[in-house]
DSSP file (Angstrom, degrees, kcal/mol; ACC not computed):
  #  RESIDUE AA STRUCTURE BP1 BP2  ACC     N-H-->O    O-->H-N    N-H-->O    O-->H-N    TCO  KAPPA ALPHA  PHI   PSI    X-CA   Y-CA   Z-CA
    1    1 A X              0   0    0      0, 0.0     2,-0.1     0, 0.0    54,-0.0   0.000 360.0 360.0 360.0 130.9    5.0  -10.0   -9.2
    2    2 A X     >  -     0   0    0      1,-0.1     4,-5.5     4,-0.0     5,-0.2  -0.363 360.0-115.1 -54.5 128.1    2.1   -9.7  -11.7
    3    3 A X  H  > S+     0   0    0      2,-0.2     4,-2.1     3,-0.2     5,-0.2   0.840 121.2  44.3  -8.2 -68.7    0.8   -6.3  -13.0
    4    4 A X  H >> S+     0   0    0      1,-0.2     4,-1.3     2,-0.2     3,-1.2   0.960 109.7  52.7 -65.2 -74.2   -2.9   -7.7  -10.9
    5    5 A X  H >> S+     0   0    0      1,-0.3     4,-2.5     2,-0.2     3,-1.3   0.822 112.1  44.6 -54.9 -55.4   -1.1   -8.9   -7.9
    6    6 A X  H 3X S+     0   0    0     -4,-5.5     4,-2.0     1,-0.3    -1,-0.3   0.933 121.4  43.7 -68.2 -35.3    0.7   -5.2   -7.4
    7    7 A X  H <X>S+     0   0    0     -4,-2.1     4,-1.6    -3,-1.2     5,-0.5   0.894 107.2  47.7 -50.6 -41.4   -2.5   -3.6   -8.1
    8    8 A X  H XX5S+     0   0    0     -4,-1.3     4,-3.3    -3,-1.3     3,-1.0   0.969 112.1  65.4 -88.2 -53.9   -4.7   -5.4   -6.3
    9    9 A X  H 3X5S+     0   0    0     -4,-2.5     4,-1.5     1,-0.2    -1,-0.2   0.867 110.2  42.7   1.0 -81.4   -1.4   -4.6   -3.4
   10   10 A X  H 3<5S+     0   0    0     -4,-2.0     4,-0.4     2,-0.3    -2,-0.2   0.363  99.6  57.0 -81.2 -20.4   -2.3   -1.6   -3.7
   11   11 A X  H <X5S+     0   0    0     -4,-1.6     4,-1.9    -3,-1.0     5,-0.3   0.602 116.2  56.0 -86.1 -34.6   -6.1   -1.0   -3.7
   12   12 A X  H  X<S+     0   0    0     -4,-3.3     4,-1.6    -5,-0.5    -2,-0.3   0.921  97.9  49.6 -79.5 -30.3   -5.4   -2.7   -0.6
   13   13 A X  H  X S+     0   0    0     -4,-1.5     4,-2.5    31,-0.3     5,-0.3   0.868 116.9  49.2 -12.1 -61.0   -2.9   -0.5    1.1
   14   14 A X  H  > S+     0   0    0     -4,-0.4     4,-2.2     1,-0.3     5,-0.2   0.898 102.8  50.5 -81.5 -32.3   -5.2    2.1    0.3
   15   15 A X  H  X S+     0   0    0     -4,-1.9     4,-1.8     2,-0.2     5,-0.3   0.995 117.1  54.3 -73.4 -53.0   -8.7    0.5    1.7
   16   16 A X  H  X S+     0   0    0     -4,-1.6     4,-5.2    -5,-0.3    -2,-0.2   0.885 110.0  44.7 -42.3 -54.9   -5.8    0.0    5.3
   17   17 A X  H  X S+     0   0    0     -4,-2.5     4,-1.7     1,-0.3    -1,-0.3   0.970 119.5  39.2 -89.1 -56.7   -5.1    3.6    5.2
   18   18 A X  H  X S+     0   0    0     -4,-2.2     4,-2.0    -5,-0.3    -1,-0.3   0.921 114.7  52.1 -28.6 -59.8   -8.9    4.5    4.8
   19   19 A X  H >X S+     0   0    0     -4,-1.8     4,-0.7     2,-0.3     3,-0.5   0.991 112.2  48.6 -70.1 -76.8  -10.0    1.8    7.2
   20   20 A X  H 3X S+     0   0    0     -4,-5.2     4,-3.2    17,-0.3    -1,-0.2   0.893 109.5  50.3 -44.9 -36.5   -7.2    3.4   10.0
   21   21 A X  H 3< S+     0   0    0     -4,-1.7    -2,-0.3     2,-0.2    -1,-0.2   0.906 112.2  49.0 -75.4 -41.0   -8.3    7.1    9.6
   22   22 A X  H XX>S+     0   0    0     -4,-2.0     3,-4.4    -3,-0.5     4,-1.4   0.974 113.1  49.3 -64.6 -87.5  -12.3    5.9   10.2
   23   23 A X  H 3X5S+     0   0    0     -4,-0.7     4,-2.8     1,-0.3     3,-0.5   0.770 106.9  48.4 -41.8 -50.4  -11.1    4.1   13.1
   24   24 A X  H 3<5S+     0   0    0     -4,-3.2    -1,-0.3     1,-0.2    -2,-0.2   0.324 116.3  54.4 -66.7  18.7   -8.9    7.2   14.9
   25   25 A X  H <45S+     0   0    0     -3,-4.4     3,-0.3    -5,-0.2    -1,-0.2   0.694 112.5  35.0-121.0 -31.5  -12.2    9.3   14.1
   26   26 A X  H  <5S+     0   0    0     -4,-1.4    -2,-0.2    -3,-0.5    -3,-0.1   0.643 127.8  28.9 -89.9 -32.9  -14.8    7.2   15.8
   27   27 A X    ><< -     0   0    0     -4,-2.8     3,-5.3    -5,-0.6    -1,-0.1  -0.237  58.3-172.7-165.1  97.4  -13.1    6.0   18.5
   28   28 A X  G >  S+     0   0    0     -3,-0.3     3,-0.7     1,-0.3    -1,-0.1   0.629  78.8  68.5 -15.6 -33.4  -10.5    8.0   19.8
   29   29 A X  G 3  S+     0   0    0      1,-0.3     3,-0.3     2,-0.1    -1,-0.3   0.821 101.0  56.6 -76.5 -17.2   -9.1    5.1   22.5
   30   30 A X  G <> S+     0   0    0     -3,-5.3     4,-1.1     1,-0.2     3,-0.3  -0.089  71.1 105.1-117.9  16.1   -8.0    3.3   19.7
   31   31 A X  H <> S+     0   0    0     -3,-0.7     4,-1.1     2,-0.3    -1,-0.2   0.682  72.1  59.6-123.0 -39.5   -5.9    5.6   17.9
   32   32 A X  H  > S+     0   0    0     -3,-0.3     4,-1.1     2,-0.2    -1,-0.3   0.731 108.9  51.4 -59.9 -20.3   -2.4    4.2   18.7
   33   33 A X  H  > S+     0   0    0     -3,-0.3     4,-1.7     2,-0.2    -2,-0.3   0.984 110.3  56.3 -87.3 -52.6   -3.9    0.9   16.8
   34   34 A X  H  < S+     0   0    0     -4,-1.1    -2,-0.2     1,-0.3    -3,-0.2   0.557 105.1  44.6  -1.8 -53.2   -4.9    3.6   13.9
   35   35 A X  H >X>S+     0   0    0     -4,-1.1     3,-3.0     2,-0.2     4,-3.0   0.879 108.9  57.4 -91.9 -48.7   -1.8    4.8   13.3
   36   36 A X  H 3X5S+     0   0    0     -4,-1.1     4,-9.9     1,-0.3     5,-0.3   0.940 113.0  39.9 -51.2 -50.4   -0.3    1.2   13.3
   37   37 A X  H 3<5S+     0   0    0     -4,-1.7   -17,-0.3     1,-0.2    -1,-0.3   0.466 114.0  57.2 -80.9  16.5   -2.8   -0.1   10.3
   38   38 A X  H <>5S+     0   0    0     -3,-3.0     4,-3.5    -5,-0.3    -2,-0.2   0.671 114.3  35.1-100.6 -37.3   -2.3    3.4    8.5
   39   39 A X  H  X5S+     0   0    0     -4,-3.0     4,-1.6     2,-0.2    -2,-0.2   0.952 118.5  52.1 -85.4 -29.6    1.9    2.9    8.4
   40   40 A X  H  X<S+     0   0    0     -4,-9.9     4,-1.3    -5,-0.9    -3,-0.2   0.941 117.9  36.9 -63.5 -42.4    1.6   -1.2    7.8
   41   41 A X  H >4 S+     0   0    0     -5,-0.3     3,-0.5     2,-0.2     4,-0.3   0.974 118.1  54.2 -68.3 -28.2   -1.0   -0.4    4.6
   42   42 A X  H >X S+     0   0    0     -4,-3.5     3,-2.1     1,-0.2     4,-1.2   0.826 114.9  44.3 -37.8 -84.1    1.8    3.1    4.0
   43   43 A X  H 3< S+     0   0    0     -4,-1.6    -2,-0.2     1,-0.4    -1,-0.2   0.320 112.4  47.6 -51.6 -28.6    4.5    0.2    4.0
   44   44 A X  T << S+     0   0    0     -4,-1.3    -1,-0.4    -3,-0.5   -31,-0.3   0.016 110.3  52.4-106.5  34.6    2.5   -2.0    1.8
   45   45 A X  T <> S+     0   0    0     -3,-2.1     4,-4.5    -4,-0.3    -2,-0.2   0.404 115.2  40.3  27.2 -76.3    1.8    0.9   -0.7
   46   46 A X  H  X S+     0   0    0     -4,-1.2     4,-0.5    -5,-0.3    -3,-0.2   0.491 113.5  53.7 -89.3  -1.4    5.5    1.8   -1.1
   47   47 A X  H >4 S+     0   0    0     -5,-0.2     3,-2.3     3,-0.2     4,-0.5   0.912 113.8  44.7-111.4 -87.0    6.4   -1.9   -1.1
   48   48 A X  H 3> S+     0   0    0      1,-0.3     4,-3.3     2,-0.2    -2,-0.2   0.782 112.7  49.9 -42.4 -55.9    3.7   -2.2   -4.2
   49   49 A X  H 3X S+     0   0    0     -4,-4.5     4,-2.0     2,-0.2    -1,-0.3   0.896 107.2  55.2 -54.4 -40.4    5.0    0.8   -5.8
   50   50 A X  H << S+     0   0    0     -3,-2.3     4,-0.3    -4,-0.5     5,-0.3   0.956 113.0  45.3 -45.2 -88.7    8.9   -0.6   -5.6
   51   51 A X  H >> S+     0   0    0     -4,-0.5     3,-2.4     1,-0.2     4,-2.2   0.559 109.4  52.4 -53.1 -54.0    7.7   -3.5   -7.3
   52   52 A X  H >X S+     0   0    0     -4,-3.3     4,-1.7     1,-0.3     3,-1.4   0.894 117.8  38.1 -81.3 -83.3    5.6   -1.7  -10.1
   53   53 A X  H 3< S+     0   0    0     -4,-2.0    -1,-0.3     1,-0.3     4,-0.3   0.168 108.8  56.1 -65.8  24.2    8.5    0.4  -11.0
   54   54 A X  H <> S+     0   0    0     -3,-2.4     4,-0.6    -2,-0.8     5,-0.3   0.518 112.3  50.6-104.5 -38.1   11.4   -2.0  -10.8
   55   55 A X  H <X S+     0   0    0     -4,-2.2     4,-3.2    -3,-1.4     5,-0.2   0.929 109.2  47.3 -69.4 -31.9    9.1   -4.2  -13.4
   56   56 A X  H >< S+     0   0    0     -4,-1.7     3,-3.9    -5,-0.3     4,-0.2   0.443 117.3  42.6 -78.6-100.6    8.6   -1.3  -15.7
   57   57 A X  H >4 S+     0   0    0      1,-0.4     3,-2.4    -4,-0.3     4,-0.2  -0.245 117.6  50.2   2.7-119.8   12.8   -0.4  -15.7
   58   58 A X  H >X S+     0   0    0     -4,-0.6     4,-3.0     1,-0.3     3,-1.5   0.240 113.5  40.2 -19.0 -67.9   13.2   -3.9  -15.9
   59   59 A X  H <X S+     0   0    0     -3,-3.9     4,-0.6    -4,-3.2    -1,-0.3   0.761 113.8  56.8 -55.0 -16.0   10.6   -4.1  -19.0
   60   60 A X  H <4 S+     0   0    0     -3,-2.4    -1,-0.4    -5,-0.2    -2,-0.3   0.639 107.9  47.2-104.0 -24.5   12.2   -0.9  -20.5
   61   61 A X  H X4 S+     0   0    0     -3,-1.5     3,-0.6    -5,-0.2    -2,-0.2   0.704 100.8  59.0-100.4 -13.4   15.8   -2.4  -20.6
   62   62 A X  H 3< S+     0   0    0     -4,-3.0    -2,-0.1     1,-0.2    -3,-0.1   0.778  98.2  66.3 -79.7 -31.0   15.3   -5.8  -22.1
   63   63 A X  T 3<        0   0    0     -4,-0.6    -1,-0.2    -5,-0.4    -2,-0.1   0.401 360.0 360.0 -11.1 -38.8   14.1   -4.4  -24.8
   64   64 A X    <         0   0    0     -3,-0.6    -1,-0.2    -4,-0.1    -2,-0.1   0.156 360.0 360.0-129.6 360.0   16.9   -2.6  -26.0
């Protein structure tokens, strides 16, 4: 994956995890669907982050 794609990942992960906490504060009934888009954007986060630091290793050992 490109540098932008894992970024871009990852401002998105983060607008999910925003987005779920708004929803479990406004409306309460909805809060088991809340938690669901807060752990997929967690999951695509820590999926973004894998790739970001498997490319730098990566970039840091051909190098040498």
């Amino acid at each position: 994956m490109k540098t932008k794609t894992i970024n871009i990942l990852s401002l998105l992960a983060a607008i999910g995890m925003i987005g779920g906490g708004i929803s479990a504060i406004y409306n309460e009934d909805h809060l088991v669907i809340a938690i669901g888009i807060y752990f997929i954007a967690k999951g695509l986060f820590v999926f973004s982050l894998v790739k970001s630091l498997q490319k730098k290793c990566c970039d840091c050992c051909s190098t040498k």
